[in-house]
C-alpha distance (Angstrom), angle and dihedral (degrees) to the residues before:
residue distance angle dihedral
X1 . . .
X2 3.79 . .
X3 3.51 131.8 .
X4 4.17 91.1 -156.2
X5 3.44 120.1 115.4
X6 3.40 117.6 -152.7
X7 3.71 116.4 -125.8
X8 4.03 125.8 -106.3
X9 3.73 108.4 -113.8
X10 3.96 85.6 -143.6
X11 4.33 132.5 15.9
X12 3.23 110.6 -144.0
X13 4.01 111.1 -153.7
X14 3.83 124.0 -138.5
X15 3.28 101.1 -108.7
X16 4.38 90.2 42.8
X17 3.64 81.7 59.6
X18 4.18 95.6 46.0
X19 3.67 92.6 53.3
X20 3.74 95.4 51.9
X21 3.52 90.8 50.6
X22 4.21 91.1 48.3
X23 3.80 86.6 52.4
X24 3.48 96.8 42.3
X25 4.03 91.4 51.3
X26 3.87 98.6 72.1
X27 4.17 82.6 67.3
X28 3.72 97.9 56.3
X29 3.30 115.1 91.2
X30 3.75 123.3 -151.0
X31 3.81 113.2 -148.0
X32 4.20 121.3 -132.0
X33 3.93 109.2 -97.5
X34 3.76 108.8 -137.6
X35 3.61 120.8 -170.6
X36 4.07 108.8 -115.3
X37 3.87 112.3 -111.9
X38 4.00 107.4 -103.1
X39 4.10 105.6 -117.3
X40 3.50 110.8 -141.0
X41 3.93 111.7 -123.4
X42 3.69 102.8 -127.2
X43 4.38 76.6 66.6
X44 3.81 93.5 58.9
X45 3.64 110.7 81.4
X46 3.97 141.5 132.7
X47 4.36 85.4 49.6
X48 4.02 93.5 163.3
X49 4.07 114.9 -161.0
X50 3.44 123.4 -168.1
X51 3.61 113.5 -123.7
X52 3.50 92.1 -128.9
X53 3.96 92.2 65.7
X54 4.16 86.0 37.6
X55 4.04 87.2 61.1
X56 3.67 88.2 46.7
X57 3.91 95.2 49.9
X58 4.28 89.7 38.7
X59 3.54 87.9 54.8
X60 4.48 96.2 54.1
X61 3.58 106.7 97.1
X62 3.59 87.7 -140.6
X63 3.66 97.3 51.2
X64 3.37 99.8 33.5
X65 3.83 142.1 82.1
């Protein structure tokens, strides 16, 4: 195995690099974060759980007993 490294065919410098990215910034749009809408728990039903994953949650001290 070699220990060359081939050679870049162009450096960019820090601050090359920064003002691409400040350019490039006014193009990225940022969507609207909305809240989710709370479900109220009498709604939430048929939740199946494999019994493998219920062994591994009965057997977390934390979780379990």
């Amino acid at each position: 195995m070699s220990n060359n490294i081939a050679p870049r065919e162009s450096e960019t410098t820090l601050a090359e690099l920064r003002g691409d990215c400040a350019r490039m910034a006014p193009h990225w749009v940022v969507p609207v974060r909305t809240a989710p809408t709370p479900v109220a728990p009498s709604l939430i039903h048929g939740v199946n759980v494999p019994p493998a994953s219920a062994r591994l949650i009965d057997a977390m001290a934390e979780y379990g007993d």
